[in-house]
DRENPA-3360 file (N, C-alpha, C; in nm, 2 decimals, always signed):
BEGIN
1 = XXXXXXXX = +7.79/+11.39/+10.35/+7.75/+11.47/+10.46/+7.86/+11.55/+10.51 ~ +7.83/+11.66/+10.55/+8.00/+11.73/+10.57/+7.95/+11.74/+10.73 ~ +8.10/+11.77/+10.79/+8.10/+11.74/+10.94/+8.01/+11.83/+11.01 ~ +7.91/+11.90/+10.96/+7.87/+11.97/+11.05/+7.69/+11.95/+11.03 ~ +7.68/+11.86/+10.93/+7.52/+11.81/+10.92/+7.51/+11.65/+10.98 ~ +7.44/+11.66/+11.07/+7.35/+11.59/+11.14/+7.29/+11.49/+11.08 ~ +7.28/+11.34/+11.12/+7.20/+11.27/+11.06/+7.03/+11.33/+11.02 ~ +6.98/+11.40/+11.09/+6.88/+11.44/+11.10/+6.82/+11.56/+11.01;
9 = XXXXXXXX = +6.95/+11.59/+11.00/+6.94/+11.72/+10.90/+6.94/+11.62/+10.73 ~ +7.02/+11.52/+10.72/+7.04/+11.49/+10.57/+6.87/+11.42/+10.53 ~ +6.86/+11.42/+10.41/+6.73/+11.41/+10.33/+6.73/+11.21/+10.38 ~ +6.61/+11.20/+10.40/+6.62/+11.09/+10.42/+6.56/+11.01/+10.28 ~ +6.63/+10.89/+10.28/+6.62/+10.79/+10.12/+6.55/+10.68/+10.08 ~ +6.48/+10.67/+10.06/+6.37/+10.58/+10.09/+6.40/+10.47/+9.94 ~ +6.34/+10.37/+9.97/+6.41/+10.23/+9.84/+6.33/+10.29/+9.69 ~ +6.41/+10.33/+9.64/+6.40/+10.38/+9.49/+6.35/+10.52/+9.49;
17 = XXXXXXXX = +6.37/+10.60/+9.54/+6.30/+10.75/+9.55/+6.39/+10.84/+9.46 ~ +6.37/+10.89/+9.40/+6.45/+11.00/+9.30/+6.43/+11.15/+9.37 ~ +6.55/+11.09/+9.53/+6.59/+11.24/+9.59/+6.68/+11.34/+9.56 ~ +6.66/+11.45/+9.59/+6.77/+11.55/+9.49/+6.91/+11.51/+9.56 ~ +6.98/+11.44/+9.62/+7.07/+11.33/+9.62/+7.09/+11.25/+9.53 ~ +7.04/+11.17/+9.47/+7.01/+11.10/+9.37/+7.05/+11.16/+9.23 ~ +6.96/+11.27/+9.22/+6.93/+11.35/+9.11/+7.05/+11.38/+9.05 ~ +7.13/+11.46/+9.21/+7.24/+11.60/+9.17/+7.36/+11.47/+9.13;
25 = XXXXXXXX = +7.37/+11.36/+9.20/+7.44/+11.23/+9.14/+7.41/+11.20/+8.98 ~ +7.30/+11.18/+8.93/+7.23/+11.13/+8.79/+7.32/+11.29/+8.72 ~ +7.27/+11.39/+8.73/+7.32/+11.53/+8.69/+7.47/+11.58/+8.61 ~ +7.57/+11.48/+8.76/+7.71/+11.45/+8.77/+7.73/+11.37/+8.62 ~ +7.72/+11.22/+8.67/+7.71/+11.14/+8.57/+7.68/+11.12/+8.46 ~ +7.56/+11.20/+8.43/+7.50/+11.16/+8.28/+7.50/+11.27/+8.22 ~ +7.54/+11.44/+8.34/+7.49/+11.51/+8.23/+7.35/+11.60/+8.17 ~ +7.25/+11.53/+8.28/+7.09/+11.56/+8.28/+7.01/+11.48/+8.40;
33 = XXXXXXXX = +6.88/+11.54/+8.40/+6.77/+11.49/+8.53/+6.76/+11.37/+8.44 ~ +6.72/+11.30/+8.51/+6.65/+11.13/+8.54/+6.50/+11.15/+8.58 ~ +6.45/+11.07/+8.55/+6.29/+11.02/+8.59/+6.26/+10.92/+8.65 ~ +6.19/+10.90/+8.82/+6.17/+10.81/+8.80/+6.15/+10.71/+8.80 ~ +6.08/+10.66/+8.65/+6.05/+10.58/+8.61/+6.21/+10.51/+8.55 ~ +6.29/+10.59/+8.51/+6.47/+10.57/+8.45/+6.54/+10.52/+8.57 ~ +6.53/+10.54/+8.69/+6.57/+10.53/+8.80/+6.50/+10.36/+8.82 ~ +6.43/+10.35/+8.81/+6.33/+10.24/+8.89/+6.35/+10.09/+8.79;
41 = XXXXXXXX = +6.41/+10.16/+8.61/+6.44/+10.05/+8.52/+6.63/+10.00/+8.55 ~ +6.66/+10.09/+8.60/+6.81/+10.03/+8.66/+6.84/+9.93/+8.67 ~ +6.78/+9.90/+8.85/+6.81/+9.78/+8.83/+6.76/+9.68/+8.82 ~ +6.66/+9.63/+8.74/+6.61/+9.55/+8.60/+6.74/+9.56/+8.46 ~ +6.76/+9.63/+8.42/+6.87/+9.65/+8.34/+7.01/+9.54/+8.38 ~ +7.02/+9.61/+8.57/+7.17/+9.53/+8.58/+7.15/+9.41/+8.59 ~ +7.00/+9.36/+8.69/+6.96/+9.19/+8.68/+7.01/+9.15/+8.54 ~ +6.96/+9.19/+8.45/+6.90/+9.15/+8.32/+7.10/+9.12/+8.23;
49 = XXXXXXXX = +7.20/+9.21/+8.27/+7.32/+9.24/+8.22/+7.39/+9.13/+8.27 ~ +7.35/+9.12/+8.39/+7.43/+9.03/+8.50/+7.38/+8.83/+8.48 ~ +7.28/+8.86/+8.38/+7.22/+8.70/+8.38/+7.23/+8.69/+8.24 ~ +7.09/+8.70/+8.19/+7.08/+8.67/+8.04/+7.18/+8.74/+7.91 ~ +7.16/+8.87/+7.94/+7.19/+9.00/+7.91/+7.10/+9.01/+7.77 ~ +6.97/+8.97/+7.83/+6.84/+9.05/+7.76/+6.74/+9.08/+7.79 ~ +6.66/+9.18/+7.77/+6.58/+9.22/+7.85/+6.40/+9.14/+7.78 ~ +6.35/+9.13/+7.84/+6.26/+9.06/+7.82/+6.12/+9.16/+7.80;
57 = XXXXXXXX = +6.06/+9.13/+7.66/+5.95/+9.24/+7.61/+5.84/+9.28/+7.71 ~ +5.83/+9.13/+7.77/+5.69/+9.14/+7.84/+5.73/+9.19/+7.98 ~ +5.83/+9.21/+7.99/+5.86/+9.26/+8.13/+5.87/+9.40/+8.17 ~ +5.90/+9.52/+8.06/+5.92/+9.65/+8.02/+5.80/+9.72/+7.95 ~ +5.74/+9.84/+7.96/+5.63/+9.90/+7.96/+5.70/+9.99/+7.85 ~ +5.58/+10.06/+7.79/+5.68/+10.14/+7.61/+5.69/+10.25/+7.74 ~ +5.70/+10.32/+7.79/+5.78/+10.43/+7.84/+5.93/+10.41/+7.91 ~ +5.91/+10.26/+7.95/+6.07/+10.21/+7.94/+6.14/+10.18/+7.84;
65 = XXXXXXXX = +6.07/+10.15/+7.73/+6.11/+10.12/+7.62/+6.17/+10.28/+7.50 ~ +6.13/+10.37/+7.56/+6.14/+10.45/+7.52/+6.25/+10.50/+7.55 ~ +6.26/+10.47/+7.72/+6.42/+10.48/+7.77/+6.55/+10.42/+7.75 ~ +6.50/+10.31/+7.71/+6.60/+10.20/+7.65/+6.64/+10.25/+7.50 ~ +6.56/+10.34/+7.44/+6.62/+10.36/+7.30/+6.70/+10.51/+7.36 ~ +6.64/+10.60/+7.45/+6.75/+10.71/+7.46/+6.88/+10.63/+7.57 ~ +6.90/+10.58/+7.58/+7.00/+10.51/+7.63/+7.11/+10.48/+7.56 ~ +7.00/+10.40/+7.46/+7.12/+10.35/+7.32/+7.17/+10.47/+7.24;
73 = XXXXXXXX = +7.07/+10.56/+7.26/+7.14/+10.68/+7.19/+7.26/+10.77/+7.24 ~ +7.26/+10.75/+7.32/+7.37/+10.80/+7.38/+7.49/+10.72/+7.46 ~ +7.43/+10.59/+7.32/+7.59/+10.46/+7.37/+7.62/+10.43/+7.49 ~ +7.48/+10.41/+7.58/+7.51/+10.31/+7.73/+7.47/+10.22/+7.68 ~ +7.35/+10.16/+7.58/+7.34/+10.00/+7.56/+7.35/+10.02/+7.42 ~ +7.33/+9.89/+7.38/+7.35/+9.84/+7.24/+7.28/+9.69/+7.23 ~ +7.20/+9.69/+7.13/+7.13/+9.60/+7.09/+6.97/+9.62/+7.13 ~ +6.86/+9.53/+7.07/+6.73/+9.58/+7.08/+6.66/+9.48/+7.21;
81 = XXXXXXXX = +6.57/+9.49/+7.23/+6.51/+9.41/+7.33/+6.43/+9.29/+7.26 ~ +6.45/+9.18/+7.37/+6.45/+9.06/+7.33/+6.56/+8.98/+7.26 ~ +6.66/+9.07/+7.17/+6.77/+9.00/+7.15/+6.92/+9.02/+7.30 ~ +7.01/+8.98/+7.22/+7.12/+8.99/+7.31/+7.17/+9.18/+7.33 ~ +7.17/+9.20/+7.47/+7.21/+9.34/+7.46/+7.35/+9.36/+7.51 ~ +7.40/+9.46/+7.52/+7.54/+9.52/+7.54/+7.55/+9.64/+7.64 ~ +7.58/+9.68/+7.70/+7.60/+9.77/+7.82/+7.80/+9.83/+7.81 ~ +7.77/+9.95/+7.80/+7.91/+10.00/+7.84/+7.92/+10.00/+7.98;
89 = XXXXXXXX = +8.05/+10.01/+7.99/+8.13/+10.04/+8.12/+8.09/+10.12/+8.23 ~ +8.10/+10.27/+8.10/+8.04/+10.39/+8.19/+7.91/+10.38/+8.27 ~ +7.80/+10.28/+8.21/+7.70/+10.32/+8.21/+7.68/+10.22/+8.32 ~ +7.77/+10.06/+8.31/+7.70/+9.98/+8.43/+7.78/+10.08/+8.52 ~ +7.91/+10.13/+8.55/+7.91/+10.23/+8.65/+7.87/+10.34/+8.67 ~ +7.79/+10.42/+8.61/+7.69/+10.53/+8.63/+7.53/+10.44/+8.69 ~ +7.48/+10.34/+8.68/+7.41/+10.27/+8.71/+7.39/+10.17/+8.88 ~ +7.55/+10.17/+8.90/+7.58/+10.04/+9.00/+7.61/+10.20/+9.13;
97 = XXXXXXXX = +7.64/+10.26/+9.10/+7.66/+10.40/+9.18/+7.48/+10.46/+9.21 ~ +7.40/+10.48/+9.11/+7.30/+10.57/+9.14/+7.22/+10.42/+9.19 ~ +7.22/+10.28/+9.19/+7.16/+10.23/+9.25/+7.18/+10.22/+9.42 ~ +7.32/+10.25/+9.42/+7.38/+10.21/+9.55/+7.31/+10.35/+9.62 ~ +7.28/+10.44/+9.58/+7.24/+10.58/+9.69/+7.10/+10.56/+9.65 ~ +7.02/+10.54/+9.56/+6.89/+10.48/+9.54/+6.81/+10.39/+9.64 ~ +6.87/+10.27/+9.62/+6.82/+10.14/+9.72/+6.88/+10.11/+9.83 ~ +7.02/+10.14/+9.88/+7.06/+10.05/+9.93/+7.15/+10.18/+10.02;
105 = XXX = +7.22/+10.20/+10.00/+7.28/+10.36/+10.11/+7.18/+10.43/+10.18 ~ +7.12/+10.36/+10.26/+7.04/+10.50/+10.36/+7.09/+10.55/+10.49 ~ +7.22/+10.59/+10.50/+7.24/+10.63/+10.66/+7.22/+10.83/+10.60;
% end
């Protein structure tokens, strides 16, 4: 917010919303728009990194699953679903940042 916008004036953020706040962050970071649905598998992803560190079939829909393989393609995860998976660095912090203005940053 720069010193001369107003609470009132900034976009307000609602729990998981893919606002062009969000976006122009996703943009920064990865490089391209998000969806989302890519937004909303987050943080399932970090649960899933932070515990098991696998993701569970019956819990992900094939359009997440679809994002899970462009993901791996561009070396933020590694490994298949249902088995043991792998997460880079970049990505749990490109993830742990777009959830923090996603869910949880709303001033």
């Amino acid at each position: 917010m720069t010193p001369k916008m107003t609470k009132a004036m900034k976009e307000k953020q609602g729990r998981g919303q893919l606002t062009a706040r969000v976006q122009n962050k996703a943009m920064l970071l990865m490089g391209r728009v998000i969806t989302a649905v890519e937004l909303r598998l987050m943080p399932y992803i970090q649960f899933a990194m932070v515990n098991e560190q696998r993701i569970q079939p019956d819990k992900i829909s094939s359009e997440e699953r679809t994002i899970l393989s462009q993901w791996r393609k561009e070396g933020y995860l590694d490994g298949s679903v249902g088995d043991r998976m792998t997460i880079s660095e970049e990505f749990w912090n490109i993830i742990c940042t777009l959830i923090m203005l996603a869910y949880v940053d709303r001033d």
